[in-house]
N, C-alpha and C positions, 0 to 999 in steps of 0.2 A: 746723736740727737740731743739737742737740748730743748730745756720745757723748763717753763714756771713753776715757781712754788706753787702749792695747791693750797690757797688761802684757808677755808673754809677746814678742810682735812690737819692741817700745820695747829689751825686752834684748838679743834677737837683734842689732837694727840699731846696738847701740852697743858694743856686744864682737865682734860672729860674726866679723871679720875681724883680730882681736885676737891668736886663740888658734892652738896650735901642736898641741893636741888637743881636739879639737872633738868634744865628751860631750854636745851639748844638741842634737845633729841627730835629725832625728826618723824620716828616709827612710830604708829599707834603700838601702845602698851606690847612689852610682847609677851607672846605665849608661852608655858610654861611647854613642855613635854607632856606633860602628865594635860592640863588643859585641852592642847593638842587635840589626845588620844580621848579624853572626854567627848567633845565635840564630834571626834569621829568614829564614836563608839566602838571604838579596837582599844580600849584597855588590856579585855580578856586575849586578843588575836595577834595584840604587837608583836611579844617575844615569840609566837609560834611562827611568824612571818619573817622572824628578823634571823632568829639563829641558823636556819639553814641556808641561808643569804652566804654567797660565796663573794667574797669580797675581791673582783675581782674590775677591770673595767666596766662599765656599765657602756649602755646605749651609747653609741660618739654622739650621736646628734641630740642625746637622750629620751626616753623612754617612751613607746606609741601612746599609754594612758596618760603620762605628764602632758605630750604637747597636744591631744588631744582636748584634756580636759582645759587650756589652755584657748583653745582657737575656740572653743564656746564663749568663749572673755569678747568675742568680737565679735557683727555681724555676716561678714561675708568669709569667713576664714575654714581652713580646717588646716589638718597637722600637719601636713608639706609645708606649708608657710612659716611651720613655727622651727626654732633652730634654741636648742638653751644651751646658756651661755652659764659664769662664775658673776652672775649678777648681774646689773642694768648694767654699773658698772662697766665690765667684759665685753657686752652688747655694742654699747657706744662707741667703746674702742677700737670694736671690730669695722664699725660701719666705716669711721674715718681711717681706720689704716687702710680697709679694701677700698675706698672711692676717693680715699684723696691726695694728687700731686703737686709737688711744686707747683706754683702759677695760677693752680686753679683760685678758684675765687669761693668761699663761703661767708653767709651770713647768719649770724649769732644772737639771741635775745639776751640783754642784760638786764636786770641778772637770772642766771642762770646756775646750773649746777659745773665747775670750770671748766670741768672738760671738754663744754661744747665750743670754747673759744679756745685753750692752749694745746689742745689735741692738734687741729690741723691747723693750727699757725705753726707748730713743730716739726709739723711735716710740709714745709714751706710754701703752705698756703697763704693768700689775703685773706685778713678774716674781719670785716665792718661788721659792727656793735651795734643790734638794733636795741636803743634804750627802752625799756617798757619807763612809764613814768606815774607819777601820782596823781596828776590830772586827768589821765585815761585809765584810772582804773587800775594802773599795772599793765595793760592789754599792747600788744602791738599796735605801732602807727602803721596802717596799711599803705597808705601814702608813702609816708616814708620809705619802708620796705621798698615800693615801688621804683623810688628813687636812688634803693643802695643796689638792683638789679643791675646784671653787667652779662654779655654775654659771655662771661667764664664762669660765671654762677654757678657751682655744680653743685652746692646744696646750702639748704636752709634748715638751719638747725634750732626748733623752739620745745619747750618743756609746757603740757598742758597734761594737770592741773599745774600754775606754775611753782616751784618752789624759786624763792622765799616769800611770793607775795601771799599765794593762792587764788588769785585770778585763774579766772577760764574762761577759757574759747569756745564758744557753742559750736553748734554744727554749721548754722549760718558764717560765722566768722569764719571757722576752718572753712568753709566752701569758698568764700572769697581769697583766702588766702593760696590756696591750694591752684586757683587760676591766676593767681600772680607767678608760683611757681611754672605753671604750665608755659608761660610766656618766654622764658629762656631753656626750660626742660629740666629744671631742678627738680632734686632729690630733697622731700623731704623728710626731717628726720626729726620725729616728735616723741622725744622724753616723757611717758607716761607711766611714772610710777606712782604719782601720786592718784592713779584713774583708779575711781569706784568710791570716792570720797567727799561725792557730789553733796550739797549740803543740804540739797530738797529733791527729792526724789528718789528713782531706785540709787541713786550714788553715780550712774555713768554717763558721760559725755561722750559723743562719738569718737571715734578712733580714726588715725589718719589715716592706717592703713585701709579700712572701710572706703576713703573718700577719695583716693586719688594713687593711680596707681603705683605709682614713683613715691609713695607712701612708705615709711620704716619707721616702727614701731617698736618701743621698749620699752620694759617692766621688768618687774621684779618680786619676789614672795616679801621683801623687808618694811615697805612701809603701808600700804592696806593691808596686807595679809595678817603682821605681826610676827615673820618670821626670817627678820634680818642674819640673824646666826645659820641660816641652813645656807647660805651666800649663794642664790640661784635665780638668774631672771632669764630674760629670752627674746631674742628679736623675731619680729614678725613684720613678712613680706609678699607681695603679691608676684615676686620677679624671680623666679626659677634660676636663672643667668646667676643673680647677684648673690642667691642663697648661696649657692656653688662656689663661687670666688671667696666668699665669706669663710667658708667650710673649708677653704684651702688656706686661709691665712690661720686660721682654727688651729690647721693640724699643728704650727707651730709651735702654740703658747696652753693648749689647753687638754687635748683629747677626749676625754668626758668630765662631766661631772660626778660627783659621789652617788655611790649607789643610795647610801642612807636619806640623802639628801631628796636627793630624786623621789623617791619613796615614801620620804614624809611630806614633801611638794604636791606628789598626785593625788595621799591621803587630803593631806587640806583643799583642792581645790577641786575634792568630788564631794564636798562641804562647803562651798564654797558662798552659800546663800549666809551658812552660819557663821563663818568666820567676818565676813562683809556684815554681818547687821550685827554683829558684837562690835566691829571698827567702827561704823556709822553713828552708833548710840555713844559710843566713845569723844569722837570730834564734837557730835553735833552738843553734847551736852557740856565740853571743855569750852568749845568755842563761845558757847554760850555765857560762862564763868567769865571768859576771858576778855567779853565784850561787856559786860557789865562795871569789869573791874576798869577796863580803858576810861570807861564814861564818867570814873570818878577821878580821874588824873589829871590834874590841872597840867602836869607836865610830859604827857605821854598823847601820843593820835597815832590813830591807824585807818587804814583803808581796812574793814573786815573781811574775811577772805570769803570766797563764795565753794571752796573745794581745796584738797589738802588736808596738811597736820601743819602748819606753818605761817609766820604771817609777820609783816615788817612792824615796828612798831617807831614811830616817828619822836626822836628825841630835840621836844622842846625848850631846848636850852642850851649853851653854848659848852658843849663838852665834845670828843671826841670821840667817838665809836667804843674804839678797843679800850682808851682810859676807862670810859662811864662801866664796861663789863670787868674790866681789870678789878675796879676801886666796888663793884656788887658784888665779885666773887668773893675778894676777902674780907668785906664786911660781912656778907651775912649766907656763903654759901650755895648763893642762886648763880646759875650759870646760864647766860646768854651766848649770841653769836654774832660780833659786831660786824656791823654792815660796812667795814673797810674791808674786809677779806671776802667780801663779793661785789667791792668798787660803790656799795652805797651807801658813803659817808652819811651821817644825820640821821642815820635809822641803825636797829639791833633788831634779828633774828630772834624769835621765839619760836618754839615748837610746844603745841597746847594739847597732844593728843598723850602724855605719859598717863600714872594714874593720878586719877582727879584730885586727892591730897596733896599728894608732891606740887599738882598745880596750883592750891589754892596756898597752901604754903608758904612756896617760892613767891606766889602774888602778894601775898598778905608782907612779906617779909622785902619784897621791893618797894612798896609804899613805905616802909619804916626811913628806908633807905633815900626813896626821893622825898621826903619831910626834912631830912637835914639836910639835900640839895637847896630844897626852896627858903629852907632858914640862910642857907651861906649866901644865896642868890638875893635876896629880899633886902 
């Protein structure tokens, strides 16, 4: 099987340890262990819980309390539906290795995170490019959608909240969208890892799995959560059939996840109120820094994001993506994520949810940086 480079992954691994302000992370801040156990007031209970933990397989499908407290994440769910996975990740990879062959036909939001497009073109699928764009917001064209509809359509692949815009699809839009699906019998399949990061409200947008039954759902503990290192997310589905087939490509590549892992998953999400309004206060008060700082940039625009940690930032001026982040990182240590290695040239990835120093930082120290742009350009 051949696959693409993985844009987005290929820059991380050749800079992320480069940079002295790290602007392309994508996780709200993460938690420390010790924070963790604060939060879930098992300081005193960890190590009584932990040592006589026999470290051996854990749950295959993982643990009745993890997927439990999990299908509370949703309205209509409970833990049959839920399956965890070695991350969203894992999740995604499973859905397209179990549902998609040769010939079939999928469609893809760009941009996205890549997997939803080099995954099943490698297993030699069609796979048409629905462009989200800057005149809609980021949002899909539904029309269009409509128009890249083919009777082999066997699924549609979109990322809500989205990364890299942070555009969202309310439940009205998902409802529409969901009967376009319905129209050739597609599978949809909605990348949510950035859900609970809603920027008014309790933080959540409805869930696809919620709306339609041919619905599949993925997440992950790494970016609302804060706990990217425990590498654990989980798809969820209303189709018994496909959990099954899912669970048999599984036994391949996975068998369970970490005991430890699992164990500090179901600790954080029977906390799950507190970890979510520690992330919320997070974004919402970055985001805010981070709109502020836009509005004084003669050479910078963005569409503000409405949900996420993430958001495109429009470079007005004639440079190149990965040069303009190349020639930031070694001047002054701030690390972006040029929008070439997610196909959209003109724009650079920021991630605004790290700690709030690093962001204002990085920001303060990009201005220094586009001033002798605008001195070379002027």
């Amino acid at each position: 099987m051949k696959i693409e480079r993985f844009g987005v992954e290929r820059w991380m691994d050749i800079y992320e340890n480069q940079c002295e302000y790290n602007l392309a992370e994508t996780c709200v801040e993460s938690l420390t262990v010790e924070q963790l156990l604060t939060i879930a007031g098992k300081k005193d209970q960890f190590l009584s819980d932990l040592l006589p933990m026999k470290l051996t397989y854990g749950a295959i499908i993982g643990s009745e309390s993890l997927r439990t407290s999990i299908a509370k994440l949703f309205t209509n769910q409970n833990k049959d539906n839920v399956l965890i996975t070695h991350g969203a990740i894992s999740a995604n990879s499973l859905v397209y290795e179990t549902l998609v062959e040769p010939g079939d036909h999928v469609i893809a939001v760009l941009p996205t995170y890549q997997q939803h497009q080099s995954i099943p073109k490698s297993y030699g699928a069609k796979v048409d490019l629905l462009r989200l764009h800057e005149k809609n917001g980021f949002l899909p064209d539904l029309n269009e959608l409509k128009q890249l509809i083919t009777p082999k359509t066997k699924l549609i692949a979109i990322n809500n909240p989205n990364n890299p815009s942070g555009s969202l699809m309310d439940e009205a839009f998902l409802r529409e969208l969901v009967e376009i699906a319905k129209s050739c019998h597609a599978y949809v399949l909605c990348d949510e890892v950035y859900r609970g990061l809603d920027q008014v409200g309790n933080g959540f947008t409805a869930s696809i799995v919620d709306l339609y039954e041919k619905g599949i759902s993925t997440g992950s503990m790494s970016k609302a959560y804060s706990l990217a290192g425990l590498r654990l997310g989980w798809m969820v589905s209303n189709l018994p059939e496909f959990l099954e087939e899912v669970v048999t490509h599984r036994d391949y590549n996975t068998i369970s996840v970490g005991m430890i892992d699992d164990y500090l998953a179901a600790m954080a999400l029977s906390n799950v109120d507190k970890i979510l309004e520690r992330s919320r206060s997070i974004t919402r008060a970055n985001l805010a820094v981070l709109d502020e700082w836009v509005a004084k940039e003669p050479l910078i625009s963005f569409t503000k994001p409405k949900s996420g940690t993430t958001a495109l930032l429009k470079l007005e001026f004639d440079m190149l993506s990965w040069d303009f982040c190349v020639k930031l990182l070694e001047a002054t240590g701030v690390m972006l994520c040029p929008g070439s290695v997610m196909e959209m040239e003109g724009y650079v990835r920021i991630g605004y949810a790290n700690n709030i120093d690093v962001l204002k930082q990085g920001l303060a120290k990009m201005s220094e940086f586009l001033k002798t742009l605008n001195k070379t350009n002027a």
